[in-house]
N, CA, C and O atoms as CSV, one atom per row, in Angstrom:
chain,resi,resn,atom,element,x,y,z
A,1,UNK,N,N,26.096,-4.432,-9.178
A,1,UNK,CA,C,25.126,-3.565,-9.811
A,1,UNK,C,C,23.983,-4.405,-10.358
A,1,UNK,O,O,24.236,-5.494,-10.874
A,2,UNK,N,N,22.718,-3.945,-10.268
A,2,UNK,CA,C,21.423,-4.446,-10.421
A,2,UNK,C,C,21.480,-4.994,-12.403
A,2,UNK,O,O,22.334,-4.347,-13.009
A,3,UNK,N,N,20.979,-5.657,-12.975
A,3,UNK,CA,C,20.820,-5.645,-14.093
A,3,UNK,C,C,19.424,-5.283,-14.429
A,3,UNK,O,O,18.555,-5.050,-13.589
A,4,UNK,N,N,19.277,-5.254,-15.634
A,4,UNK,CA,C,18.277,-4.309,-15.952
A,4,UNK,C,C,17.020,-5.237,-15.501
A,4,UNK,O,O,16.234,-4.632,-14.772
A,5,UNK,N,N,16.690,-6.515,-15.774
A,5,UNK,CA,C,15.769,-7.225,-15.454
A,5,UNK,C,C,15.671,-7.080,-13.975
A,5,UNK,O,O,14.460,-7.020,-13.763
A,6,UNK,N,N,16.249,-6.999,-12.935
A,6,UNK,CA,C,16.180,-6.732,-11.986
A,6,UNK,C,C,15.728,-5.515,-11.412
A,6,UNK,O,O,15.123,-5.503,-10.340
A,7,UNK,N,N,16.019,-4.356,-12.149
A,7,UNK,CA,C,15.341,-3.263,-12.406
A,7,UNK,C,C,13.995,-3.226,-12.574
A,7,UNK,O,O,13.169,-2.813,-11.759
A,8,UNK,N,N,13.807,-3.649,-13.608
A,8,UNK,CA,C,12.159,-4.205,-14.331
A,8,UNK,C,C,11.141,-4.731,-12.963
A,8,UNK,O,O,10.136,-4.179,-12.515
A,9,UNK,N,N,11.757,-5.877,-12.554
A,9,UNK,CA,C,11.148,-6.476,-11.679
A,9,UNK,C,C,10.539,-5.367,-10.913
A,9,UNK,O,O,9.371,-5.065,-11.157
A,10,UNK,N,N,11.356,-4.594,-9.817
A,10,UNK,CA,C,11.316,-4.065,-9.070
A,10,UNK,C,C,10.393,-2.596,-9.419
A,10,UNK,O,O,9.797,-1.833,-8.660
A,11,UNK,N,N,10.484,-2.593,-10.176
A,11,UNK,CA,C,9.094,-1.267,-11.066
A,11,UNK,C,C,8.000,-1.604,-11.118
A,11,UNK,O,O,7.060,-1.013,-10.588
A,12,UNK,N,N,7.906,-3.192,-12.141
A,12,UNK,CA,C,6.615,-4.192,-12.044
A,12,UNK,C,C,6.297,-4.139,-10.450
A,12,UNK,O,O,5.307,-3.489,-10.114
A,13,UNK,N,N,7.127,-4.826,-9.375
A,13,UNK,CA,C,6.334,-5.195,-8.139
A,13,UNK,C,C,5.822,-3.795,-7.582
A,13,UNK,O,O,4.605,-3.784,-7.397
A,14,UNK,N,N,6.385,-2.790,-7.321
A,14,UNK,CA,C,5.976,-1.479,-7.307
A,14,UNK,C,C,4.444,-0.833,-7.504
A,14,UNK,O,O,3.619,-0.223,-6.824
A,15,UNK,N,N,4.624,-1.487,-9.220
A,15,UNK,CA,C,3.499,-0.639,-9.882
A,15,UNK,C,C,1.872,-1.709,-9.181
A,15,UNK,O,O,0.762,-1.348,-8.788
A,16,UNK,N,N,2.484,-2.967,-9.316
A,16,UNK,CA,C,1.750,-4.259,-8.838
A,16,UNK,C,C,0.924,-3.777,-7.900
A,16,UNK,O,O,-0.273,-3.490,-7.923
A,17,UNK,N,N,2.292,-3.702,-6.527
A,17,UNK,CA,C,1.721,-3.581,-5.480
A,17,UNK,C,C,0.848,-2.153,-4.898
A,17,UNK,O,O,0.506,-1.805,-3.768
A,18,UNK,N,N,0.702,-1.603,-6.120
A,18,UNK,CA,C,0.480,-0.234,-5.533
A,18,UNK,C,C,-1.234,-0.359,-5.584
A,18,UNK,O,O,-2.154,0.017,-4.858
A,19,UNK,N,N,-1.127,-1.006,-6.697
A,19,UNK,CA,C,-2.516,-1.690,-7.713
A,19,UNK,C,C,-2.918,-2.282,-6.616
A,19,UNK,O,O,-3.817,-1.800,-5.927
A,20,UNK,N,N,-2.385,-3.249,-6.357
A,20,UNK,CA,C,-3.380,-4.294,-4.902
A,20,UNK,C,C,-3.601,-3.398,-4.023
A,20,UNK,O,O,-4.804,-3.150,-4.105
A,21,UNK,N,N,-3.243,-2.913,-3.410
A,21,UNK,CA,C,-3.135,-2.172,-2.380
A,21,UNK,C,C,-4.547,-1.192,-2.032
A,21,UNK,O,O,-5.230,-0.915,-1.045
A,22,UNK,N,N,-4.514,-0.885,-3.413
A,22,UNK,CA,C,-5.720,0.451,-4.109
A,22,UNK,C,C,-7.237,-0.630,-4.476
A,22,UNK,O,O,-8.413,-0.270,-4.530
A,23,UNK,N,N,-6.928,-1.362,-4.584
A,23,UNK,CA,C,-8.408,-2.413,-4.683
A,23,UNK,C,C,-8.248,-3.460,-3.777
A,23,UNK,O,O,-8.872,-4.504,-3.968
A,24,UNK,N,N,-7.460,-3.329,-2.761
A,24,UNK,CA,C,-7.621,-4.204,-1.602
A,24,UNK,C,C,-8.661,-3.446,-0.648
A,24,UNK,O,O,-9.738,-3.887,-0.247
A,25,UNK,N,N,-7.989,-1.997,-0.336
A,25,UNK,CA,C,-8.670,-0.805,0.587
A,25,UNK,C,C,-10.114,-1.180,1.000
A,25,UNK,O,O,-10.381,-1.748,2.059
A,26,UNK,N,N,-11.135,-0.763,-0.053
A,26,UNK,CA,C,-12.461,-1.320,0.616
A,26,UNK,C,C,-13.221,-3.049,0.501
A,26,UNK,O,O,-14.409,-3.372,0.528
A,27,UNK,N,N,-11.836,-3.991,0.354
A,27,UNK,CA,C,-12.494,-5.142,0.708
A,27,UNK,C,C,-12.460,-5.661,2.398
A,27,UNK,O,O,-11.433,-5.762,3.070
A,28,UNK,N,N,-13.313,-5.837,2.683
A,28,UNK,CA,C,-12.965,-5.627,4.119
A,28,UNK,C,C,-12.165,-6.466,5.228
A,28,UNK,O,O,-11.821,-5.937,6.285
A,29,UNK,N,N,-11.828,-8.116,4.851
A,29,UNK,CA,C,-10.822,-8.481,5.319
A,29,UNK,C,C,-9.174,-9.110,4.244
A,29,UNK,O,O,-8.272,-9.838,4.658
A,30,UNK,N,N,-9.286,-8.636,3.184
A,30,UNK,CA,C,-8.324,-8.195,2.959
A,30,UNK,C,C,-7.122,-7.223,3.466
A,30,UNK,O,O,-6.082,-7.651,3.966
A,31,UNK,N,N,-7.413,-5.886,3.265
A,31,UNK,CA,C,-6.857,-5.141,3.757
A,31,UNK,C,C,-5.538,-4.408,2.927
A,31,UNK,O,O,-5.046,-5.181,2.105
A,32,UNK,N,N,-4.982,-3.273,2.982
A,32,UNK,CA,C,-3.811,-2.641,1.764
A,32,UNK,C,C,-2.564,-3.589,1.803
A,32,UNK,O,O,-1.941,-3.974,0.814
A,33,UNK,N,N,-2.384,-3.805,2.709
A,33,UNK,CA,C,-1.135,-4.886,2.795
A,33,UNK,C,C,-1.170,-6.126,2.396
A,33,UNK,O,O,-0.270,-6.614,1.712
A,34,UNK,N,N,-2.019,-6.651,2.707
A,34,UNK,CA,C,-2.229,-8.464,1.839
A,34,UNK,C,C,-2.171,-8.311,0.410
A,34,UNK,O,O,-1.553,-9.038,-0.368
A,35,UNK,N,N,-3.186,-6.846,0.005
A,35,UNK,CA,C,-3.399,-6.604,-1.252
A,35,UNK,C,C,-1.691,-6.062,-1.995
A,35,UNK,O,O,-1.341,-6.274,-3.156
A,36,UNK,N,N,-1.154,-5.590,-1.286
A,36,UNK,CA,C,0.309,-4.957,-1.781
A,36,UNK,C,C,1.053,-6.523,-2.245
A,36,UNK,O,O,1.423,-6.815,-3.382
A,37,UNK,N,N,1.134,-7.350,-1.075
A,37,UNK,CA,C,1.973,-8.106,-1.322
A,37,UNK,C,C,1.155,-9.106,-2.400
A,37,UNK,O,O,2.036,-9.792,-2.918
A,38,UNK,N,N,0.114,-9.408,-2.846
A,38,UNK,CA,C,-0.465,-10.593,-3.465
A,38,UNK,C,C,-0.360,-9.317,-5.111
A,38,UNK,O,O,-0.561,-9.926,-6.162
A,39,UNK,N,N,-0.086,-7.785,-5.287
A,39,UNK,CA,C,0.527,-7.390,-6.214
A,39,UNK,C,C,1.368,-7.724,-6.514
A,39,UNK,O,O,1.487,-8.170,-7.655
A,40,UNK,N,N,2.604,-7.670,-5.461
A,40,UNK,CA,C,4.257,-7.505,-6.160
A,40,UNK,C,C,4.095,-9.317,-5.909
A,40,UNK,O,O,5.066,-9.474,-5.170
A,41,UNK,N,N,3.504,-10.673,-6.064
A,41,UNK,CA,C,4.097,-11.595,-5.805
A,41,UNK,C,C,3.357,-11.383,-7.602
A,41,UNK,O,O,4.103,-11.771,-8.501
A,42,UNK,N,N,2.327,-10.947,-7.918
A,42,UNK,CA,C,1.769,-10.986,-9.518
A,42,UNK,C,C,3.122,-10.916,-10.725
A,42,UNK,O,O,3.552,-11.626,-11.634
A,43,UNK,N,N,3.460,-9.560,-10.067
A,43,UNK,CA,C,5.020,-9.115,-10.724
A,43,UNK,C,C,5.759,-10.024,-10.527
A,43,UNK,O,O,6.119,-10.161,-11.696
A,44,UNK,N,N,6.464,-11.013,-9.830
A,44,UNK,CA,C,7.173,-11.875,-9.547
A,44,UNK,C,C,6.730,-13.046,-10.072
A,44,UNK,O,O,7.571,-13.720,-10.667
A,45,UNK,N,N,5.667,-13.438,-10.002
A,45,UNK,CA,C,5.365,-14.789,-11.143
A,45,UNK,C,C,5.274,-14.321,-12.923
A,45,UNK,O,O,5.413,-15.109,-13.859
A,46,UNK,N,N,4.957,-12.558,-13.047
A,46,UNK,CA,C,5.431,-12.339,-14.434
A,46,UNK,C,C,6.516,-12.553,-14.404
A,46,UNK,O,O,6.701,-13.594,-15.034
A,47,UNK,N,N,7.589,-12.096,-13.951
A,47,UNK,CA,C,8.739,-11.746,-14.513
A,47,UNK,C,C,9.357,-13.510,-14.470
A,47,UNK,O,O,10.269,-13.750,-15.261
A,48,UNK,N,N,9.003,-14.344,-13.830
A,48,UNK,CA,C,9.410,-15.820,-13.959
A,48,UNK,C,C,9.050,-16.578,-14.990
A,48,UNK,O,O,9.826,-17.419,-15.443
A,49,UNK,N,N,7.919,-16.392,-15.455
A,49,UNK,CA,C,7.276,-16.985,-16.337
A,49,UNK,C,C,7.992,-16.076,-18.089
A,49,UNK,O,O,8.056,-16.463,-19.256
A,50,UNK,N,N,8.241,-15.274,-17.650
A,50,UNK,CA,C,8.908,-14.590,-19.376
A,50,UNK,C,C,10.569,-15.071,-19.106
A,50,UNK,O,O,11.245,-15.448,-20.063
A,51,UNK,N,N,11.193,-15.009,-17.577
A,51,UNK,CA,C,12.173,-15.968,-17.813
A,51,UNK,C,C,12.179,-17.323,-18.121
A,51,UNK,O,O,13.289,-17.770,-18.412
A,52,UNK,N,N,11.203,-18.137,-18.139
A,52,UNK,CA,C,11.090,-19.515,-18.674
A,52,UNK,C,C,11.303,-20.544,-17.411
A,52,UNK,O,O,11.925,-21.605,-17.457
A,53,UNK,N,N,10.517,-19.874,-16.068
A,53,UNK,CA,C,10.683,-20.371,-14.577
A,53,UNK,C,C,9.731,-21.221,-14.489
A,53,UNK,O,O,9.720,-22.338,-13.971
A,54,UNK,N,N,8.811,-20.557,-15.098
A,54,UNK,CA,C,7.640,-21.662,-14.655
A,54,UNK,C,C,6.915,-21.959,-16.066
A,54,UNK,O,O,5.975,-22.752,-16.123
């Protein structure tokens, strides 16, 4: 079973990637997908950095 931080994460990269995604759209070689994933990797260096990763 997931723990709650793992939970978290997965909401953060979500909410992240939804965000990139939505201000990636009209950059023109970007694109929604580069922008999704360069969201949820945002969420993923938060959630490392409040674990004491980096």
């Amino acid at each position: 079973m997931a723990s709650t931080e793992d939970k978290k994460l997965g909401k953060d990269m979500a909410k992240y990637g939804a965000i990139g995604a939505l201000v990636a759209i009209p950059v023109p070689f970007v694109g929604p997908i580069i922008g999704a994933a360069a969201g949820a990797g945002y969420a993923w260096y938060r959630s490392n950095k409040r674990k004491g990763g980096f």
